[in-house]
N, C-alpha and C positions, 0 to 999 in steps of 0.2 A: 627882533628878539629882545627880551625885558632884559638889561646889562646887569640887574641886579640879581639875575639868577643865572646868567651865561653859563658858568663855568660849575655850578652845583650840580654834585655830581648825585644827590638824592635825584631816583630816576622818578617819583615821582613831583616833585619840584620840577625837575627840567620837562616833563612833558604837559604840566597844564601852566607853565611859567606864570607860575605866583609865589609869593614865598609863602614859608607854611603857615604863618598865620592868617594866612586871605583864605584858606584853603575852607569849602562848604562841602557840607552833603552830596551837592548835586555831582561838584568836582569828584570825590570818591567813587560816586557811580559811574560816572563818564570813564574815569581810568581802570577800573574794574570793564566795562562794558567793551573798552576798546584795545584792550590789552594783553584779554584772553587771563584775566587774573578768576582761579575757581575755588578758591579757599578764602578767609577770611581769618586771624587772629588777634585778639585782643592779648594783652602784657600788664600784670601790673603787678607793683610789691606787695611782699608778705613780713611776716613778722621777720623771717631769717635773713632780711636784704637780698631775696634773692628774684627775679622774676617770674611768678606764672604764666602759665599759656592755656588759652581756650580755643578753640578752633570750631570753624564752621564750614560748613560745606555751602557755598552759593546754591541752592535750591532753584530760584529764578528772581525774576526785579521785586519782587512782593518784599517775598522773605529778608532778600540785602535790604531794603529798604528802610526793612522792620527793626533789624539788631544794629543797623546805625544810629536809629531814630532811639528806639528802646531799650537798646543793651542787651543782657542778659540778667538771670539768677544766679547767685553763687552763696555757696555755704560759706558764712562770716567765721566760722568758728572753727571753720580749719584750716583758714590764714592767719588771723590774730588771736589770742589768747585772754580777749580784754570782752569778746566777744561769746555770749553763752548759748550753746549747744539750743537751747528749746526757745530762742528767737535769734535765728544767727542769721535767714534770709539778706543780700546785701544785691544789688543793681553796680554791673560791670556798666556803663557808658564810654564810648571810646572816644579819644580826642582827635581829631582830622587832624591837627598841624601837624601832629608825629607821628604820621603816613610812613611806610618805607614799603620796598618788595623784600621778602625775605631771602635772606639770601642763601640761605640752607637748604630751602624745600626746594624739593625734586618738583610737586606740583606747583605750578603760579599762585602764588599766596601774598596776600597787602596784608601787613602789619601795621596795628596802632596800638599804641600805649593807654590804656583806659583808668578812670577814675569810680572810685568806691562813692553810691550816695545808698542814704538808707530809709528803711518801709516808708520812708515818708517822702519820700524823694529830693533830702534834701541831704549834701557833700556829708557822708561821714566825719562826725566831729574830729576822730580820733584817728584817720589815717595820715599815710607818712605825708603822701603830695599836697593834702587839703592844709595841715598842718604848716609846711610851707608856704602855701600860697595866704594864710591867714597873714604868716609872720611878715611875710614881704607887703601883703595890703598894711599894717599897723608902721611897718617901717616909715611907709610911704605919706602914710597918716601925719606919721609924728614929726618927720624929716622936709617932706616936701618933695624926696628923692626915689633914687629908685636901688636896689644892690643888685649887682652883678655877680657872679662865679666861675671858678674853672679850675678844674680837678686837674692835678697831678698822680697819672695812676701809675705803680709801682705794683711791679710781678715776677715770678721767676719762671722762664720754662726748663723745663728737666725732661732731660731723656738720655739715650747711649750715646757714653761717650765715643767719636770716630780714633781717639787716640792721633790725631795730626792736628799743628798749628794749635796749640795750646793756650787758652788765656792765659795773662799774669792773676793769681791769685788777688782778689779785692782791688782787680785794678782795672775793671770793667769800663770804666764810665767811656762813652762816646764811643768805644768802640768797634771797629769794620771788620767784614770778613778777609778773611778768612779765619782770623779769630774770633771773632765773635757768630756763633753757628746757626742763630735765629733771626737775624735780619730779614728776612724773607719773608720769614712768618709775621714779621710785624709788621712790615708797610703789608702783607695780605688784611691784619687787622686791622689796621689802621685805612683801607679803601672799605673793607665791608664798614664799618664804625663811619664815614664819612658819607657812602650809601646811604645810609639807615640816618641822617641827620646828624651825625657828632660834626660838632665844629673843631676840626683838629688844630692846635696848634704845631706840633712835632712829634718825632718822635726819636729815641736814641737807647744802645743799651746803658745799663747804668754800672753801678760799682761792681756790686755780688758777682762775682765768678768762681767759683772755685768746681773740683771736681773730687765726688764721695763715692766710695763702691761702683766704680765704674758708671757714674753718671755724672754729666752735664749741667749744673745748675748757671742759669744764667739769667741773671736781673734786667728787665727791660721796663724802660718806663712810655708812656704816652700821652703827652702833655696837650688842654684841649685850649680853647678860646675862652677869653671872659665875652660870659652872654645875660642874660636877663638867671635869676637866681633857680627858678623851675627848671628852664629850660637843662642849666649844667646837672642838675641834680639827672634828670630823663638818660642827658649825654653818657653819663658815667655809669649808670644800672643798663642801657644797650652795649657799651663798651664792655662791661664786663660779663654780657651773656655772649656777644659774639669770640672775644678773645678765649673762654671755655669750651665754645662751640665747635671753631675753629680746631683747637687744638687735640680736644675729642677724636675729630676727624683726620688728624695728623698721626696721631699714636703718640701726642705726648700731655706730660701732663705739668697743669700750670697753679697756682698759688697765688694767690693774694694775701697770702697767712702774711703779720706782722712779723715776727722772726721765725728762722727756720731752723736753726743750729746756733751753736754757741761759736761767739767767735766771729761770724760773718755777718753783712750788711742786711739789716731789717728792711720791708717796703713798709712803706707809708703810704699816706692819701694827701699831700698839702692842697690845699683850699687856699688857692688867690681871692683875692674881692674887690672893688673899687665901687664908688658911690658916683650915681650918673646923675646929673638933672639935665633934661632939655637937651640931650642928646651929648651934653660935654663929661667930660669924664672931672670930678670934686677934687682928686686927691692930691690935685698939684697946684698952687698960687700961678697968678703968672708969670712969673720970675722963674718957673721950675721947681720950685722949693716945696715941701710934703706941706699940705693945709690942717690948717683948723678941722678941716671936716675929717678930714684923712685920721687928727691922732685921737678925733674922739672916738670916730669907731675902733681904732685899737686899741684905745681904754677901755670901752665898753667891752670888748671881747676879753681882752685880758683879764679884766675884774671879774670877769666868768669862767677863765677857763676851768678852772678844776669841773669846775660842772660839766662844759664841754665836752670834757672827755665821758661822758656817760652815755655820751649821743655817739662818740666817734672812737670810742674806744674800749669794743665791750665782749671782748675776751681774755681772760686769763694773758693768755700769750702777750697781748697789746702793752702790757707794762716788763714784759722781757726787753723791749724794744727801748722804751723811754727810761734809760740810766745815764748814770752822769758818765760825759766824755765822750759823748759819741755825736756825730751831728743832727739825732733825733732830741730833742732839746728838754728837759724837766724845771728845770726855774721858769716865772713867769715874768718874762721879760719882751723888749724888745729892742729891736735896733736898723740901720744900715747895712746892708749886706751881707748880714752876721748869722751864720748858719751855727751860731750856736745857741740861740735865741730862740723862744717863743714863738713870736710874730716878725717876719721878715721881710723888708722893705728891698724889693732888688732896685737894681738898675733900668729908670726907666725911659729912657731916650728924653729925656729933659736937658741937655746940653745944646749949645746954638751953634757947633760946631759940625758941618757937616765933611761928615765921615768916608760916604758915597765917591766923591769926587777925588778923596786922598787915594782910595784903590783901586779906583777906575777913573785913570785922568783926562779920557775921553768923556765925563761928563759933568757937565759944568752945573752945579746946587741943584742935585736932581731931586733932593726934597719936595716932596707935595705939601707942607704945612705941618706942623709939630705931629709927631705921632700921639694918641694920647692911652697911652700905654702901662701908665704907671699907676701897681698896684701894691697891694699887702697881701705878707701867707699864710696862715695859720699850718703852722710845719705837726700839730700833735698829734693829726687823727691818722687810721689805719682803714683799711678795708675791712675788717670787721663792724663798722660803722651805717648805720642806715644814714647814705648820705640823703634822703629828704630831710632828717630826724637834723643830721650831723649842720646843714647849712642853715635851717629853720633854727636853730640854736645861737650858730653865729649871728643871722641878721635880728635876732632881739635882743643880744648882746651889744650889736653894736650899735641897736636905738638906744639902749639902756647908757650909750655915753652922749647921746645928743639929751635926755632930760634932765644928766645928773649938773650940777652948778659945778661940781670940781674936776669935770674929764680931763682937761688941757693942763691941770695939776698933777693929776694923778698919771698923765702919759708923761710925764716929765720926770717923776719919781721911781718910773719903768723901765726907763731908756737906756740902754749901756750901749756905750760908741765902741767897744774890741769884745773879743771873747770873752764869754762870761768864765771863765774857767781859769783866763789868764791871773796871776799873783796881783798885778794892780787892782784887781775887783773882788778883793776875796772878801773885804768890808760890805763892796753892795751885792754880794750872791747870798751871805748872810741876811741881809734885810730883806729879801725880796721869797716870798712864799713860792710851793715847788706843786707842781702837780702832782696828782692821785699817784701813788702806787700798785693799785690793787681796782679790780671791780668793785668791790665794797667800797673802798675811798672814793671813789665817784660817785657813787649810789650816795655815799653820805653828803659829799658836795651838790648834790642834785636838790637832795632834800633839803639842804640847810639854804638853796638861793631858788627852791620852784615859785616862788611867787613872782620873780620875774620873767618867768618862762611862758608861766600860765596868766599873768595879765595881759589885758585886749581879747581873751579867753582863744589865745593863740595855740596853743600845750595843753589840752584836755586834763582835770585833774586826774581822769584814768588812766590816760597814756603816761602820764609822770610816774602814777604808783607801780604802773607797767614793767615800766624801765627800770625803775629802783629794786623791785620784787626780783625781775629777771637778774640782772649784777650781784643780787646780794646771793642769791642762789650758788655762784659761783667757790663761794666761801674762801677765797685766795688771799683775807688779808694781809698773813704771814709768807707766802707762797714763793715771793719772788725771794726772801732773805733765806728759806730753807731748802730752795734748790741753788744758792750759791757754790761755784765748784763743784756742781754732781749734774756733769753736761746728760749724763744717761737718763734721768729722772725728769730731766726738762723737757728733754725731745720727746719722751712719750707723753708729757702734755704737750706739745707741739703737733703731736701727731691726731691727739683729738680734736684741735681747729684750724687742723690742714688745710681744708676748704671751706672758711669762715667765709661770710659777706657772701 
């Protein structure tokens, strides 16, 4: 058996033992043919981050043959908006490596994630996945290297409350039942998500607990692996069709909205990242210590972020969320494990102290060689965010600090070692510019830095005008300052991007 796929629990990984990117044509039919699989679905994003579905019916070997080989037709114009009605024709093609079984259908159904190319048959310029995979080839260009990702996904489920065994109000995090009443539900989503290809890293509840008019709100998060940059973007749009899915089927209902009431804990989307070459992970010296490669790409991002947020933060609501004093962070900064910052450097297993053997003294330096594990998190974005859009952003932001001459200057003028909020920093919170407030203010920040978005011809300039046209629509400049202290008027805009993303 190939060790490298032993324990993958993607059932079709484990039955043709390849991993999914060895994975061919002929493989798909073989596991179709042997399998008793009679449907066929392709998945791909639309304007509203959300994922479509096309389905086929296996006819015989012809026909499979035909819509692996040749995709389908689909109307361009009633997925994007950039796309006009009287030439909207677009070619679904599906990709083999992100095979799964679906795990919903009652009939045997393979699912794959497909890609948009257009009349000519070449990657539409201007969708989410192409747009990414441009930004990651220019990175790779520029750098030599390669980015990685991995979503922190943040959600609440809601449903009747049983009235026993009570949460502590906002004092969710980590935990178990019998206070905490969705754990079940989450490692259920957390095995369909790892099926279906997500590389999970954990999962736990989070802060948000409280309970409103006899319902249960309870924050759980799902945290995945850093993987090659496409692939986390795929992980996190299946994660959150199944987690919806899922819960559909349960009779309750779940959010991704960025805040949900006033007063209680917002979700977010953090975006880990680390720069690979040659299979080593960049972001640490050998000593341990954060590199040169490490603080350009967080200069490069941070000298973007306001724009950032136009990719990852693009509902009204999303800036209820980022106010000062709360651990969703507004100054553009960054630091050390500092959860009031920006960009966040955790704890990465860089110590030569092995830890293993202190709680388990039956085993003597059970380390297998340094982990290399140590990343950064872009804490801004929300699930309102088209994360193809949302990471395609980060990684030209954070080429944009390998060409500039002053990155390792400019990371140094960013840095703050304790909370940014504490009295000792009230001189460098002054100096250091804040994120958007508003849809509009991103739109603006978009428009005033798209030329580096759109160089390497990575960010179509249609999809930039796209994105600015949609945000400013919103009309919220003033929005967050005139629902201050009027919880009622918030929540009913709350209630319109209930189910954002």
């Amino acid at each position: 058996m190939n060790n490298s796929v032993k324990l993958c629990p993607n059932k079709v990984v484990q039955y043709l033992q390849k991993q999914p990117c060895e994975i061919r044509k002929d493989d798909i039919i073989r596991f179709v043919e042997e399998n008793g699989i009679r449907m066929i679905n392709f998945m791909y994003p639309a304007d509203d981050n959300r994922l479509k579905t096309l389905n086929f019916v296996i006819n015989d070997a012809e026909y499979l043959d035909s819509i692996l080989s040749y995709g389908e037709r689909v109307d361009g114009s009633s997925l994007f908006p950039f796309i006009e009605a009287g030439n909207s024709d677009l070619y679904v093609i599906p990709r083999y490596s992100t095979a799964f079984v679906d795990p919903f259908a009652e009939i045997p159904t393979l699912t794959m994630l497909a890609s948009f190319f257009d009349k000519e048959g070449k990657p539409l310029h201007s969708s989410p996945e192409y747009t990414l995979r441009k930004a990651v080839e220019s990175f790779r260009e520029v750098t030599g290297m390669d980015f990685y990702a991995m979503g922190e996904l943040e959600y609440y489920v809601i449903s009747n409350d049983p009235g026993i065994f009570p949460a502590s109000d906002q004092k969710g995090y980590h935990e178990s039942a019998p206070y905490s009443k969705f754990s079940d539900f989450r490692a259920e989503c957390m095995a369909m998500i790892a099926q279906a290809g997500g590389q999970i890293k954990y999962g736990h509840n989070e802060v948000g607990n409280f309970t409103l008019d006899d319902k249960i709100y309870e924050q759980n998060e799902i945290e995945f692996l850093p993987v090659p940059a496409i692939q986390a973007a795929d992980h996190l749009m299946i994660a959150k069709w199944i987690i919806r899915g899922l819960a559909a089927r349960k009779g309750y209902d779940v959010t991704f909205a960025p805040k949900i009431t006033a007063g209680k804990a917002g979700s977010g989307l953090h975006i880990h990242f680390k720069v690979m070459k040659d299979g080593q992970n960049m972001m640490t010296d050998a000593d341990g210590r954060l590199s040169d490669v490490a603080r350009k790409a967080i200069a490069g991002i941070l000298d973007h972020a306001d724009a950032i947020t136009a990719f990852g933060n693009k509902v009204p609501t999303s800036y209820f969320r980022l106010v000062p004093h709360q651990e969703a962070p507004t100054s553009i900064c960054w630091g050390d494990r500092n959860r009031s910052v920006l960009v966040r450097v955790p704890l990465g297993w860089t110590g030569k102290i092995d830890m293993c053997s202190q709680a388990n003294p039956l085993e003597i330096d059970s380390r297998a060689g340094a982990p290399q594990k140590q990343t950064a998190e872009l804490r801004s974005a929300d699930c309102s965010a088209d994360v193809y859009q949302l990471i395609a952003g980060m990684v030209v932001a954070a080429r944009t600090g390998f060409e500039a001459d002053n990155a390792l200057q400019r990371a140094e003028e960013m840095y703050v070692s304790v909370n940014i909020h504490n009295e000792e920093n009230k001189d460098k919170l002054a100096s250091l510019k804040s994120l958007p407030d508003s849809c509009v203010a991103s739109a603006d920040a978009l428009a005033a830095n798209r030329a580096d978005f759109e160089k390497y011809d990575v960010f179509s300039p249609a999809l930039i005008d796209g994105i600015i046209n949609k945000l400013r629509k919103h009309k919220d400049g003033n929005l967050r300052r005139k629902l201050e202290g009027n919880p009622k008027e918030m929540l009913e805009v709350v209630r319109r991007f209930w189910h954002c993303g």
